[in-house]
C-alpha positions in Angstrom: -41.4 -25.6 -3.9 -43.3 -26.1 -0.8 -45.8 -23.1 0.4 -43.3 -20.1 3.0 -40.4 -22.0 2.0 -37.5 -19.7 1.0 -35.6 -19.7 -1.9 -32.3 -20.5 -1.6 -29.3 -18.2 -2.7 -27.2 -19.3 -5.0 -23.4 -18.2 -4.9 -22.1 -15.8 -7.9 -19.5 -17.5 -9.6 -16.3 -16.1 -9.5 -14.9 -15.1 -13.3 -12.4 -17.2 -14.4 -8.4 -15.4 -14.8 -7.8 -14.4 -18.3 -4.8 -16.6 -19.4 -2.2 -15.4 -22.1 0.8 -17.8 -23.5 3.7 -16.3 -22.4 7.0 -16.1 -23.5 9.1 -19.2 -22.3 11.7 -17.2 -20.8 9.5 -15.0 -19.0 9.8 -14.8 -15.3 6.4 -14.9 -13.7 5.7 -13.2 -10.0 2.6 -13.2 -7.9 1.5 -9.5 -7.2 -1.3 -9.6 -4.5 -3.4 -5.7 -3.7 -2.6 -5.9 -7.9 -5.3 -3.2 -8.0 -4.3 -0.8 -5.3 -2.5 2.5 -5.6 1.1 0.9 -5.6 0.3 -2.7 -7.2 -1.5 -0.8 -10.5 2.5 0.8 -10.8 3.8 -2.3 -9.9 2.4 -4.6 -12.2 2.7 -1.7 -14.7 6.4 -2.1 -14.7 6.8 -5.5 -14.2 5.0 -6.2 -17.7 7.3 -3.5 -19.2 10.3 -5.3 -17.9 9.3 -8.4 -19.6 7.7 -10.2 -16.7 5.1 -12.5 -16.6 2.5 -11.0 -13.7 -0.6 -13.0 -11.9 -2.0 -9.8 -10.4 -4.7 -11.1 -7.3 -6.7 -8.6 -6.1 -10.4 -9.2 -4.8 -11.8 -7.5 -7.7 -11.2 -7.4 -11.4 -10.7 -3.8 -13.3 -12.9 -3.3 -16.4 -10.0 -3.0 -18.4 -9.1 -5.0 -21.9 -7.1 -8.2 -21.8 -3.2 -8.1 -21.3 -0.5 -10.0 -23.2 1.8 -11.8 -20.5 -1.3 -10.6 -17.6 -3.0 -13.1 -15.5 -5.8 -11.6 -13.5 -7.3 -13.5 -10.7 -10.4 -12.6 -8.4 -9.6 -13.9 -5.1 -9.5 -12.9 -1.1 -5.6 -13.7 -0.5 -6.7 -15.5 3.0 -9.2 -17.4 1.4 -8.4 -20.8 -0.9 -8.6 -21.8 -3.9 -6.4 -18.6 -5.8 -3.2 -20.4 -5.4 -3.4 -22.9 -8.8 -2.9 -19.8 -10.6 0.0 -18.7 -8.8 2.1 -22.1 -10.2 4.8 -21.5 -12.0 5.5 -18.2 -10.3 9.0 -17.6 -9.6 9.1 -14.4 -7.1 5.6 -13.5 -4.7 5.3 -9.2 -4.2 3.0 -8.9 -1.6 1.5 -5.6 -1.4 -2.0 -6.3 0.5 -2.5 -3.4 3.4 -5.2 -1.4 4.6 -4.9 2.3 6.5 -8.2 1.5 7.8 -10.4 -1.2 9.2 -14.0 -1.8 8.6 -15.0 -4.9 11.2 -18.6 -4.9 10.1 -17.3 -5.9 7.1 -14.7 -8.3 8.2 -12.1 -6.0 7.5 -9.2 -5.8 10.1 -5.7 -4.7 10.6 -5.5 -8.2 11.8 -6.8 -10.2 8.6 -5.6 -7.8 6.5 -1.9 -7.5 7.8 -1.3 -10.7 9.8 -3.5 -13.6 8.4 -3.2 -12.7 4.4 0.7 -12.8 5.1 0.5 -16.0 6.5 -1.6 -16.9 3.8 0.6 -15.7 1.0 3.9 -17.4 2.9 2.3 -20.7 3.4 1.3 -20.5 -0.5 5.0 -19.7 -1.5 6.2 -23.0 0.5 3.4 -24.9 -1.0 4.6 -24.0 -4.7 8.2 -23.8 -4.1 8.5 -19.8 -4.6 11.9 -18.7 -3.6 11.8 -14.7 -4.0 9.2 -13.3 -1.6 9.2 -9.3 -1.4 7.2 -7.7 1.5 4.8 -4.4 1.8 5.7 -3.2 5.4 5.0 0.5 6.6 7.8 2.6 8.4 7.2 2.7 12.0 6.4 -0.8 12.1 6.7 -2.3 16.0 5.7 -4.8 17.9 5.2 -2.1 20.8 3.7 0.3 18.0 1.3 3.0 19.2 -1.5 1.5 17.0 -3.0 -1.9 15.5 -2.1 -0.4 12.3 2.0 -0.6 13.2 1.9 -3.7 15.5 0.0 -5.5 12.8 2.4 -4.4 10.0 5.2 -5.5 12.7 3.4 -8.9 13.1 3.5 -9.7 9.5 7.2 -8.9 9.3 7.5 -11.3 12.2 6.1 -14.1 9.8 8.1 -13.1 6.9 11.3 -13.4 8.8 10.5 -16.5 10.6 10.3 -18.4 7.2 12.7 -20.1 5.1 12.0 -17.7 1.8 14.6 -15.2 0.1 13.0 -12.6 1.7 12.9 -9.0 1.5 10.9 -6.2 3.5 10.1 -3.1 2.5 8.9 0.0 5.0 8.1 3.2 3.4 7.0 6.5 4.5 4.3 8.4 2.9 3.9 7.4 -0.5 2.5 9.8 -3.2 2.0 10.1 -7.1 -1.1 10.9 -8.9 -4.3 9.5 -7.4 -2.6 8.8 -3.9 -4.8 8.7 -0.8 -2.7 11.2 1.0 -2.3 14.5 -1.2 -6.0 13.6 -3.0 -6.9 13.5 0.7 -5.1 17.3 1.7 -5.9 18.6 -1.8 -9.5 18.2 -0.9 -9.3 20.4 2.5 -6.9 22.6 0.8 -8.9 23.6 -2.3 -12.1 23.9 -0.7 -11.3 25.9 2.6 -9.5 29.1 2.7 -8.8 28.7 6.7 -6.7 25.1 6.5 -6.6 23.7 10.5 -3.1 22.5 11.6 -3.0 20.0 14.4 -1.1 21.1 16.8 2.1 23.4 15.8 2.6 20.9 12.5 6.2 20.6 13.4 5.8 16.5 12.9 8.3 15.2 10.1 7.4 13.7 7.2 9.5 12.0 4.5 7.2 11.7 0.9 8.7 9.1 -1.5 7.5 9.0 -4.8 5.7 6.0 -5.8 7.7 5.3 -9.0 11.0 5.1 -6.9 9.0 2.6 -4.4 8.1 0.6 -7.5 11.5 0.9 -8.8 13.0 -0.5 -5.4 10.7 -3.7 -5.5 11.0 -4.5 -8.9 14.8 -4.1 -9.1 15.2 -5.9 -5.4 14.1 -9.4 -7.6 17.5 -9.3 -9.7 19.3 -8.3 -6.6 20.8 -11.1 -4.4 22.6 -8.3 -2.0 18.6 -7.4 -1.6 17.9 -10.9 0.2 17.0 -10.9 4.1 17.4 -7.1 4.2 14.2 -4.4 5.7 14.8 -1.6 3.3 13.5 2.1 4.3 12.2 4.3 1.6 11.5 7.8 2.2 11.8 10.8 0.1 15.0 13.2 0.0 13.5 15.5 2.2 11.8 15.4 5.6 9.7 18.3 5.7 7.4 19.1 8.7 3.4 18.4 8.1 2.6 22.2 7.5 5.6 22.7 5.1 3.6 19.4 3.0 0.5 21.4 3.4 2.0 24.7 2.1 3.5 22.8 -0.7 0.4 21.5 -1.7 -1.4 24.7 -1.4 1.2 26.1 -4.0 0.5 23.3 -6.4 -2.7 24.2 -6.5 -2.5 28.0 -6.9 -4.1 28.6 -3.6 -3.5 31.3 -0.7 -4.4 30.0 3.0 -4.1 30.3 6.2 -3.2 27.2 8.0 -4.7 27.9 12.2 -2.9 26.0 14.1 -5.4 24.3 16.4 -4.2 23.0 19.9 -3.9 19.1 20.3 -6.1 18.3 23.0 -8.8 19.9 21.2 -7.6 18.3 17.9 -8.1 15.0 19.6 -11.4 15.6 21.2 -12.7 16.9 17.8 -11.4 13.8 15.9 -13.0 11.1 18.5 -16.1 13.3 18.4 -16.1 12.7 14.2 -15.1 9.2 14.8 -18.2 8.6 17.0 -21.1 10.6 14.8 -19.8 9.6 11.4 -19.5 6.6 9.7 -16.5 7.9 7.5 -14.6 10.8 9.3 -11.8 12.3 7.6 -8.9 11.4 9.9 -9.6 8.8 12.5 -7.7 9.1 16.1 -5.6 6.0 15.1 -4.5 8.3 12.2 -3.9 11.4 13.9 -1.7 9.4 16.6 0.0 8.1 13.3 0.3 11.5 12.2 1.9 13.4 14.8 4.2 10.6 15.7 5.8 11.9 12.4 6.9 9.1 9.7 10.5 9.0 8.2 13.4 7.0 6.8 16.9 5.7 7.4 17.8 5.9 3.3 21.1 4.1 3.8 19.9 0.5 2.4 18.0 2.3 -0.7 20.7 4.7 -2.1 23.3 2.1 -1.9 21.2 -0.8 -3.4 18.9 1.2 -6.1 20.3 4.7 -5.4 17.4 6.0 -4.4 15.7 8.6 -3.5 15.3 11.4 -6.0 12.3 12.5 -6.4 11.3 14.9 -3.9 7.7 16.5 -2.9 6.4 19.4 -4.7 3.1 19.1 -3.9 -0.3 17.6 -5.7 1.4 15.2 -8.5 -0.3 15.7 -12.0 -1.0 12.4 -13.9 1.5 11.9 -16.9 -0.1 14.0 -20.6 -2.0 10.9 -22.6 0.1 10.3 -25.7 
């Protein structure tokens, strides 16, 4: 190699999928976020409903090899993934992010918009019918943030094809190792003086993340499910301080929730947002937030009757057997 030349880099080679033979009447579905907080549950159940699963998700889990399990390393808007989805009959896509990180190309935009576009123009490509949709309730065009006109983008896409669609928008979803009660157990537990933005009068409408599983793996057997935008919420909307008190109780813990104006609220969150690099609640969230988040249940109870499960605070991960 010639004297100040640099040594090139060579490009780490993607593992290959871990292939199984399965059974010949097995339905298979793409599941894309596989390894996210709803896909884990999602694939979970699939499995143990006899499907076949190709769970994509840019990383692989360290866990042991799966009979009936496909797993696939891949970016969903990149190419090359989409030999392992033939042969799948039904596409869940579950790919979302709460929050962007452009440094590192991560934006409402390719996240929301571009990998749905990605995933649809797979489907079409590979003659997949069934095509269920992870929305977000409050999704709009005219939404107060990228996060909802994004989401509101997508389901633009989705509707605009010629798939068996279905769209999903939930509200705050929780179970055990969810983003949002790990998120309010933290403050909770650690601070005896809990600040409420603004008079915490903003509803919320928890669903449990085993009914939200329930809804999209039933919704593939369900024809009266096709070209329908299902809400799912919980069976109570509760205002954001009855949440917090409700988590305080699950945790055995006294406070006093100070109810801190919302003017200051905001100054003090774009403040965070411009010194740290991860703040606890960015002002695109605390817009989210106070704009409240619930459901029309209508579609849910009649197709899956659902909900039932309703928010009692910090969920405890199932006893091992």
């Amino acid at each position: 190699m010639p004297t100040g030349e640099k040594p090139r880099r060579t490009r780490k080679k993607q593992p290959e999928p871990e292939l199984f033979a399965p059974a010949p009447a097995a339905q298979k579905v793409l599941v894309t976020g596989a390894t996210g907080f709803v896909g884990k549950a999602v694939v979970k159940e699939l499995l143990a409903r006899g499907y076949q699963v190709v769970a994509l998700a840019r990383r692989l889990p360290q866990a042991p090899p799966q009979e009936g399990l496909v797993r696939v390393a891949a970016d969903v808007s990149s190419p090359g993934w989409e030999r392992w989805a033939e042969g799948c009959t039904a596409a869940i896509h579950l790919v979302g992010i709460i929050r962007e990180n452009p440094k590192s190309g991560v934006t409402f935009r390719r996240a929301h918009v571009e990998a749905t576009a990605r995933v649809l123009e797979v489907c079409r490509n590979l003659g997949i019918q069934r095509y269920l949709h992870m929305s977000a309730a409050g999704a709009k065009l005219d939404g107060l943030t990228p996060y909802h006109r994004t989401k509101a983008e997508a389901e633009e896409l989705v509707r605009a094809s010629s798939l068996a669609w279905t769209i999903f928008r939930p509200s705050v979803i929780f179970g055990p190792g969810d983003g949002f009660t790990t998120t309010l157990a933290q403050v909770v537990g650690r601070f005896p003086i809990v600040p409420v933005f603004g008079d915490g009068s903003y509803p919320l409408q928890p669903v449990a993340v085993e009914e939200v599983v329930q809804a999209f793996v039933e919704s593939l057997e369900k024809p009266e499910a096709v070209h329908q935008i299902i809400e799912l919420g919980g069976p109570e909307v509760l205002s954001y301080l009855e949440v917090l008190r409700r988590v305080a109780r699950s945790l055995g813990k006294k406070r006093i929730f100070l109810r801190v104006p919302l003017g200051l609220a905001r100054f003090g969150v774009r403040l965070a947002a411009a010194i740290l690099t991860n703040p606890p609640i960015t002002p695109d969230e605390l817009t989210m937030l106070i704009s409240g988040n619930r459901a029309d249940n209508t579609l849910a109870h009649e197709l899956f009757s659902l909900p039932n499960k309703r928010f009692t605070g910090v969920p405890q991960a199932p006893a091992a057997v």
